[in-house]
Backbone as a ProteinNet text record, in pm:
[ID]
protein_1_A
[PRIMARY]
XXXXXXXXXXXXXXXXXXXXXXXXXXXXXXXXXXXXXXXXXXXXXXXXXXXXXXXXXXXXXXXXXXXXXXXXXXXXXXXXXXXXXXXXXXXXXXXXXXXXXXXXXXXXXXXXXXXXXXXXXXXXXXXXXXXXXXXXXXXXXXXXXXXXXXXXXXXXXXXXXXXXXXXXXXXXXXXXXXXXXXXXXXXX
[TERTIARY]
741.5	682.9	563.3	546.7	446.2	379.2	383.3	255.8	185.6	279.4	217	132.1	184.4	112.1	-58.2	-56.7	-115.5	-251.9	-209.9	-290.5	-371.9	-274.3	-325.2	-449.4	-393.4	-501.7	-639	-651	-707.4	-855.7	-777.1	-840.9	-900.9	-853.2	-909.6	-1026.4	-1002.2	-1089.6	-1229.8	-1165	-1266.4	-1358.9	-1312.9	-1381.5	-1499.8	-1498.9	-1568.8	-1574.7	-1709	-1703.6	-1620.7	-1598.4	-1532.6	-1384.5	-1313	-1182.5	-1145.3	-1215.5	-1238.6	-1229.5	-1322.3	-1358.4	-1257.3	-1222.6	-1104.6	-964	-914.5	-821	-840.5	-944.2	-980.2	-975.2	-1023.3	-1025.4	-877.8	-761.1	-616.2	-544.7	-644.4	-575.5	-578.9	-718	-747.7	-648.7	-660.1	-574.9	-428.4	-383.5	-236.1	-174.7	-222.9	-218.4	-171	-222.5	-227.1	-117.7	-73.2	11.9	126.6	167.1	246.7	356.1	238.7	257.4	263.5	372.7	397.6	264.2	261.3	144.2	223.8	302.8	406.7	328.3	385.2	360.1	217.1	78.3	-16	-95	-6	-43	5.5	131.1	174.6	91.2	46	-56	-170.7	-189.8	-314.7	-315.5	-122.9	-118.8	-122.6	-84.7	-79.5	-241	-316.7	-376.7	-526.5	-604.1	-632.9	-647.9	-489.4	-414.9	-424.9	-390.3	-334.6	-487.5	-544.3	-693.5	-748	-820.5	-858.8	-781.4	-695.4	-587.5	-520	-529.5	-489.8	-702.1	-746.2	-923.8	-913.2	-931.8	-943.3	-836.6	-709.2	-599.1	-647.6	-693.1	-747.2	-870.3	-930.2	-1062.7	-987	-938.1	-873.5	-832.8	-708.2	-609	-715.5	-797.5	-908.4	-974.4	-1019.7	-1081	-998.6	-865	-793.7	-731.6	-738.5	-716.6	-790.4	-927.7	-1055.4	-1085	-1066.1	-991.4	-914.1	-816.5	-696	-784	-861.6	-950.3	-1022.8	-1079.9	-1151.9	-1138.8	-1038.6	-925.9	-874.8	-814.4	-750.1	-898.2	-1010.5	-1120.8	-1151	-1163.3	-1205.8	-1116.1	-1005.8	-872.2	-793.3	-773.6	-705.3	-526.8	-527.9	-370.1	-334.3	-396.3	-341.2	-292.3	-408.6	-373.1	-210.7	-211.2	-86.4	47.2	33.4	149.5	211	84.6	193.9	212.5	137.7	210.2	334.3	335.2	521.4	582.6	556.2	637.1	668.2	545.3	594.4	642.6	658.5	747.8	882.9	897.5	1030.3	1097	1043.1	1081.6	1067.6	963.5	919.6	972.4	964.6	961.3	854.9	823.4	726.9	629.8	710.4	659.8	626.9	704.7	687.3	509.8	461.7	330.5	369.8	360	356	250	298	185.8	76.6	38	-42.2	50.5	114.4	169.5	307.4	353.8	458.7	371.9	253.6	217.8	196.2	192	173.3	251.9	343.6	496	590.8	541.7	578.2	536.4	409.2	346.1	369.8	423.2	503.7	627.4	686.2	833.6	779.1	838.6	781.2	727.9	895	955.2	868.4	816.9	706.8	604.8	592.8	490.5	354.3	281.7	131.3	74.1	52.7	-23.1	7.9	114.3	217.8	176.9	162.4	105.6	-37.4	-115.1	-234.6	-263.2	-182.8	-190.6	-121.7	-84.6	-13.7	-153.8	-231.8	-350.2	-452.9	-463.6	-546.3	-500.7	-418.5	-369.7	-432	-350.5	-461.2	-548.7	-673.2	-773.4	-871	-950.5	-1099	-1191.7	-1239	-1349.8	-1374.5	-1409.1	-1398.5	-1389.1	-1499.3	-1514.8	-1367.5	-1329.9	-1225.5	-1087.8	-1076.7	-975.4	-996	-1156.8	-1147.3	-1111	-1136.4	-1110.2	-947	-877	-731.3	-654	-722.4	-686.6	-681.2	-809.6	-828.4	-737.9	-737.1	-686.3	-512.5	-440.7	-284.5	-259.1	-383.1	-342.8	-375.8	-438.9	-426.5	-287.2	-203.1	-47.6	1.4	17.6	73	32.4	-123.1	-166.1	-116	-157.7	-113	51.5	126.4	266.3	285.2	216	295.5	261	52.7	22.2	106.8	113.4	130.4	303.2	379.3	522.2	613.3	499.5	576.2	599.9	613.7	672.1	779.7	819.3	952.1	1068	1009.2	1103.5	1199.6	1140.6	1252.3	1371.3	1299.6	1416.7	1531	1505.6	1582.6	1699	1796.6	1913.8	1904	1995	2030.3	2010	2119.4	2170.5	1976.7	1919.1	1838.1	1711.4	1753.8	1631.7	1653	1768.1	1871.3	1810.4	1825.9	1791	1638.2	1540.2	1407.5	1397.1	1434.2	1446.9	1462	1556	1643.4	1535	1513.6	1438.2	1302	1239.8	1110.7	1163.6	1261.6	1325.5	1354.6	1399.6	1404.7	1262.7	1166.5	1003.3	959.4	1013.5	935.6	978.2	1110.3	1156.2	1098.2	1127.9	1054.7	906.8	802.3	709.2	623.8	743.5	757.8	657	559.5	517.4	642.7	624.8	774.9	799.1	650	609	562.6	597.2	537.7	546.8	422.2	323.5	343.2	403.6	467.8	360.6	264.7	196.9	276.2	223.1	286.5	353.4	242.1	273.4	435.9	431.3	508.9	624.2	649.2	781.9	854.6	751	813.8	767.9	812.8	831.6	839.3	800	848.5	933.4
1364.2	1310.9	1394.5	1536.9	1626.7	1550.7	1579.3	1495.4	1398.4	1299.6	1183.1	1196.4	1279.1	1319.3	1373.4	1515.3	1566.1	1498.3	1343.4	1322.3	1203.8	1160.3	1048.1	1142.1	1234.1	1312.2	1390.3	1394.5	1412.2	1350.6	1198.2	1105.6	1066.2	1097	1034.4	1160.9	1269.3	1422.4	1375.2	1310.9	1237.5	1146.1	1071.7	928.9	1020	1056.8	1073.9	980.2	959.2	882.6	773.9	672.4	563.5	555	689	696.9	654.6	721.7	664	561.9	482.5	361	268.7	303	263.6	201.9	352.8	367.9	302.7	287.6	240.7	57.3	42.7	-169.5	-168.5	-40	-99.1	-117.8	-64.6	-63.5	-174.9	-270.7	-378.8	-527.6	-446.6	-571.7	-529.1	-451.4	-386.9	-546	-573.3	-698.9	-825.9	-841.4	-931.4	-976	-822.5	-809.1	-779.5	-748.2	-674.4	-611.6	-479.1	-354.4	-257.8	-197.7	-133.4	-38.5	0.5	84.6	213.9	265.2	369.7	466	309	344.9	411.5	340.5	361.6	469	514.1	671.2	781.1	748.4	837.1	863.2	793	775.6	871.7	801.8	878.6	1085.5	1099	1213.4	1305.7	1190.9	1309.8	1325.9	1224.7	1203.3	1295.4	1312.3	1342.4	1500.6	1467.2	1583.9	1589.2	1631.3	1571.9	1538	1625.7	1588.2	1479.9	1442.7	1383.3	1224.3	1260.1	1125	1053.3	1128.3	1078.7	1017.4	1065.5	1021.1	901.6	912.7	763.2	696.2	675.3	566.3	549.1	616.2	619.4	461.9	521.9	432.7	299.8	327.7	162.6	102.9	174.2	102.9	4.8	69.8	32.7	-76.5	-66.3	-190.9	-339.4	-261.1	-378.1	-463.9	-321	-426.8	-535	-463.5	-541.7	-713.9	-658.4	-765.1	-917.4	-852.1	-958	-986.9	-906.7	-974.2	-1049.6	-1072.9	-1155.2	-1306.6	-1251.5	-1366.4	-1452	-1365.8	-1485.5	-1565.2	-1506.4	-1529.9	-1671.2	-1699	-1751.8	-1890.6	-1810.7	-1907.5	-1949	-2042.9	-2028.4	-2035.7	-2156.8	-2160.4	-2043.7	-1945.7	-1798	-1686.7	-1703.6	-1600.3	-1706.5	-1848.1	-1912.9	-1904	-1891.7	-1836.4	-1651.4	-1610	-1418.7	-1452.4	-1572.6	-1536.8	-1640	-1724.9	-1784.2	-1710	-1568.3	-1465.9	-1373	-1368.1	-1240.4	-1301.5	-1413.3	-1472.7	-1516	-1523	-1522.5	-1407.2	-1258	-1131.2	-1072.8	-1149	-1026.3	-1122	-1264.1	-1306.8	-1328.3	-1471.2	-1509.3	-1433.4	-1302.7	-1221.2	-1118.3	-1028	-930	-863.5	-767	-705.4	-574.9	-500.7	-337.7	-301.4	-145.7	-29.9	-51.1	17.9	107.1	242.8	293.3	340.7	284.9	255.8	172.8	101.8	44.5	25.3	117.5	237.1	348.4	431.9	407.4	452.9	317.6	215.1	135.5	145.3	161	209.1	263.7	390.5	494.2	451.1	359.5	287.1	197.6	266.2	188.5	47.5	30.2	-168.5	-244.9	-194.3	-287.4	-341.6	-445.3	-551.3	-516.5	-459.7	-393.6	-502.9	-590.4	-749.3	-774.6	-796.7	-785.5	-767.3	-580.9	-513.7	-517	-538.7	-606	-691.9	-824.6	-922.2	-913.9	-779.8	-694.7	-626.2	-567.7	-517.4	-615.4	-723.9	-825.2	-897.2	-877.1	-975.2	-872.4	-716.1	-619.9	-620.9	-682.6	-607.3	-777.3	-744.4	-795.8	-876.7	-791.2	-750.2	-697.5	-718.3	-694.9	-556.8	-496	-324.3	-240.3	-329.2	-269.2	-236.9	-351.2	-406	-303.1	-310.2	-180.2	-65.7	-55.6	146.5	171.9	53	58.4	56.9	3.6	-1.6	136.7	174.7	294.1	454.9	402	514.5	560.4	373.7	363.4	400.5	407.2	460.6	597.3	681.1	830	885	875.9	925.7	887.4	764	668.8	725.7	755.9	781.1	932.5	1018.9	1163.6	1160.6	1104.1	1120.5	1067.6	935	872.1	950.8	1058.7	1120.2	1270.3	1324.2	1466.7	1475.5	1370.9	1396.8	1313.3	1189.7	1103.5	1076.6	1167.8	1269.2	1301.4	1365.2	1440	1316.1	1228.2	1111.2	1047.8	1071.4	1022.6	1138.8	1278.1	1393.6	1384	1316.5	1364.4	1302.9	1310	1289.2	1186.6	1100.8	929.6	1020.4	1068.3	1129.1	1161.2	1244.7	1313.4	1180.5	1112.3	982	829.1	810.5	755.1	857.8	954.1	1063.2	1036.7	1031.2	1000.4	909.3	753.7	579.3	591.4	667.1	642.7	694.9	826.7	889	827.8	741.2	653.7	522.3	515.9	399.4	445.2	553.8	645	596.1	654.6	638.1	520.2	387.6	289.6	261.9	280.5	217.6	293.3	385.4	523.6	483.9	384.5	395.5	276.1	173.5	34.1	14.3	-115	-152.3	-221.9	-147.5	-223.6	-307.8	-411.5	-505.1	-649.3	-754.6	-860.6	-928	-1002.3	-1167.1	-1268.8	-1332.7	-1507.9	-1562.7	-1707.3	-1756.8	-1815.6	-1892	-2001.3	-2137	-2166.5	-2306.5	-2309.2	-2197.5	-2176.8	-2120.9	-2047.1	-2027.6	-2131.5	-2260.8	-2361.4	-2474.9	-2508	-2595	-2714.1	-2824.4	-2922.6	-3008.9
-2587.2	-2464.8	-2422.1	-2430.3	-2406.9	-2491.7	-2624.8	-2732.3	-2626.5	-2601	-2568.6	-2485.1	-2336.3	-2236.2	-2245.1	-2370.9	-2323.8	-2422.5	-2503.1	-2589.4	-2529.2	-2397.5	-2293.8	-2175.3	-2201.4	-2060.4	-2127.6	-2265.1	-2349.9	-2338.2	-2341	-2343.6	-2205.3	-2169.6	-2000	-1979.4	-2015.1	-1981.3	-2097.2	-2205	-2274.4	-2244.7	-2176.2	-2151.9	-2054	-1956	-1828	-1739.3	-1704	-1579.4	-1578	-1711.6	-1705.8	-1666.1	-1671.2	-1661.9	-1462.1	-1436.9	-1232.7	-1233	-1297.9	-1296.6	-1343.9	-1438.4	-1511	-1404.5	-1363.5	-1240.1	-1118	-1080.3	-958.2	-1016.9	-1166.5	-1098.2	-1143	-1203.1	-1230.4	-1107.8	-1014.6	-865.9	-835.7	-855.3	-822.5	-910	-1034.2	-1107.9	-1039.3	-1007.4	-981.6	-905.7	-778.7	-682.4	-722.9	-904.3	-962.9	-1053.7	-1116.2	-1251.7	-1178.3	-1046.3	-963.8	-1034	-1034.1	-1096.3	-947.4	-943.5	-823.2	-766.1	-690	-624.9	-668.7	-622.8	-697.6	-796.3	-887.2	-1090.5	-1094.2	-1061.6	-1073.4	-986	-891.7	-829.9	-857.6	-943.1	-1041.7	-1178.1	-1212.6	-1353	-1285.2	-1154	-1134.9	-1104.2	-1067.2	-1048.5	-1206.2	-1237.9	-1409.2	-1467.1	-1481.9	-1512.3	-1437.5	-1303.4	-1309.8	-1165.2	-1151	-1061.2	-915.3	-817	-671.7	-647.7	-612.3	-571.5	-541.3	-738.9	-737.2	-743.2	-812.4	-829.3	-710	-590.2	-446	-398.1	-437.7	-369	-466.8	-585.8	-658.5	-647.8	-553.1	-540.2	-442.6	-306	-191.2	-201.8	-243.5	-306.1	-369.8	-483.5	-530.2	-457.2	-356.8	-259.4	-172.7	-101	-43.4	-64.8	-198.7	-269	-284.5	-316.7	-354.1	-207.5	-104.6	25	84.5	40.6	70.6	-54.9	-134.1	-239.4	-173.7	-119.9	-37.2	108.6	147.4	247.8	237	81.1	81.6	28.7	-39.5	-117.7	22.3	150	257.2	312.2	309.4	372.6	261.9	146.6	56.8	44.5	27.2	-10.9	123.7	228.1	300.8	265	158.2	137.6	64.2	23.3	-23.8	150.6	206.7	357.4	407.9	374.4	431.9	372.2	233.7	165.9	214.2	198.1	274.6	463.5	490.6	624	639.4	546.8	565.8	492.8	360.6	382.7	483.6	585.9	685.5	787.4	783.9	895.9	890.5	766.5	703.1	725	637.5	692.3	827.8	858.1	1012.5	1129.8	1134.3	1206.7	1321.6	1395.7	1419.6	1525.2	1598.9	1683	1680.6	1550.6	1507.2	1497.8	1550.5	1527.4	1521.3	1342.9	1327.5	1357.6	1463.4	1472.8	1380.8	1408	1233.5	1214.6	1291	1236.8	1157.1	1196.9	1133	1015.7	968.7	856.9	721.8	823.5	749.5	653.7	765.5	726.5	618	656.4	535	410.8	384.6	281	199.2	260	164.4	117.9	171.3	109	-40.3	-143.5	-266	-275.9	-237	-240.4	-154.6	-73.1	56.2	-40.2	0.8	-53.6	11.5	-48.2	-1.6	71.1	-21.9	37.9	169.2	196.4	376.5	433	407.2	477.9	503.8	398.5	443.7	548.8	547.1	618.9	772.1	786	876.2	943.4	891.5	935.5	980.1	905.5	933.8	1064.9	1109.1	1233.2	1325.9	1258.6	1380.9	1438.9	1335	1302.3	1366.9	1418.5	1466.6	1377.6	1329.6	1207.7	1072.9	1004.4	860.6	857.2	958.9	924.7	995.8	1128.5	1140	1097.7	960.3	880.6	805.2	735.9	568.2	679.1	773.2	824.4	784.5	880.5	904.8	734.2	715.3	546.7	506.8	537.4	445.1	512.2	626	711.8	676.9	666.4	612.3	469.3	396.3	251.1	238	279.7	278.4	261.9	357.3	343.9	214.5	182.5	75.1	-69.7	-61.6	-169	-222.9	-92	-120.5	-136.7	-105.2	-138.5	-261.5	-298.5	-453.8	-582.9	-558.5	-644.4	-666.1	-553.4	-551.5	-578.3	-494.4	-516.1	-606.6	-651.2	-729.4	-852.6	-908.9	-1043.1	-1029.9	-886	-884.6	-840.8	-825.8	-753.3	-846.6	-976.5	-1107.9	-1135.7	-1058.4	-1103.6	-969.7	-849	-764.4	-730.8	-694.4	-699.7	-568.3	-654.8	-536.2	-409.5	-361.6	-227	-142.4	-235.7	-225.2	-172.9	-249.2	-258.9	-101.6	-129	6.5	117.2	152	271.9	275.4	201	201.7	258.5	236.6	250.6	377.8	400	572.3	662.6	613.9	686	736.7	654.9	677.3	739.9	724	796.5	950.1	988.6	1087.3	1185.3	1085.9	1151.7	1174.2	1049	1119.4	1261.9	1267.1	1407.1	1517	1538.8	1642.8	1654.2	1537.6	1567.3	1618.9	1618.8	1677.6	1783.7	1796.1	1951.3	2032.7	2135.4	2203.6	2325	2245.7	2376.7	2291.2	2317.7	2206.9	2320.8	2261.8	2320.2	2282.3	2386.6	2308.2	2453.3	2347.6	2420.5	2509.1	2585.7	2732.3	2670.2	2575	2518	2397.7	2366.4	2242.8	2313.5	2458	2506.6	2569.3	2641	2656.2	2558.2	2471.9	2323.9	2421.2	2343.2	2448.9	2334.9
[MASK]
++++++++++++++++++++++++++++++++++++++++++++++++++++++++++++++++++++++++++++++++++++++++++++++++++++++++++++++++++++++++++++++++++++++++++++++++++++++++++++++++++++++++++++++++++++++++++++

């Protein structure tokens, strides 16, 4: 497995500039092939080490959010399909923080896209959408590159106590006020 490793990073120290480049559109195809966000910030931690491998997931994540922004902008029955998923899961009132997006993020299993379309309800404006984007993947990125190596060594117990614990935060970081229009509380 070393072989393999150190003959893959070889290659990437080889390539140069293209290897960024590389990483950054797998971020973009990632959305597509649904290939976990996880997997591919782990690649990026081996590959070209916390640093830089958290700045270029940073950057992909980014792109690829901006990606799905432009895709709901383009496509409307695509933005209508993730929101009769988040209404299914979230239900029709539900609005996460940003923090609470943030903190989802870092939960493997969360459907990034969601969460996108979680920011987009936030969000105004295109520029205020890429910030919030970019702002919720910093944490995400630096945790999946720098610690998500050790996540295959650690023990259930160990891994369960993590889950909870972010589960802990989303709730604590809840808005704890929701807006039901006039027309929609009395249905007729």
């Amino acid at each position: 497995m070393d072989l393999a490793t150190s003959a893959v990073v070889n290659t990437v120290q080889s390539a140069g500039f293209l290897a960024p480049v590389f990483f950054i559109g797998m971020h973009i195809l990632r959305q597509f092939l649904f290939i976990p966000v996880v997997a591919i910030c782990i690649v990026g931690g081996i590959l070209f080490g916390t640093e830089f491998g958290t700045f270029y997931s940073i950057i992909g994540l980014t792109v690829a959010s901006i990606t799905f922004y432009t895709l709901s902008k383009q496509f409307p029955s695509f933005l209508d399909r993730f929101s009769g998923l988040k209404k299914k899961w979230m239900g029709n009132y539900t609005r996460l923080s940003v923090g609470q997006i943030t903190v989802l993020r870092m939960i493997p299993f969360v459907n990034f896209s969601l969460l996108s379309l979680c920011i987009l309800d936030r969000s105004g404006s295109f520029k205020e959408y890429a910030k919030l984007s970019f702002w919720t993947h910093i944490p995400a990125a630096f945790c999946f590159t720098s610690f998500g190596t050790y996540f295959g060594r650690l023990s259930l117990i160990a891994t369960v106590l993590i889950l909870c614990t972010l589960v802990v935060f989303v709730y604590l970081l809840r808005e704890r006020r929701s807006i039901i229009k006039w027309n929609e509380f009395f249905l007729k």
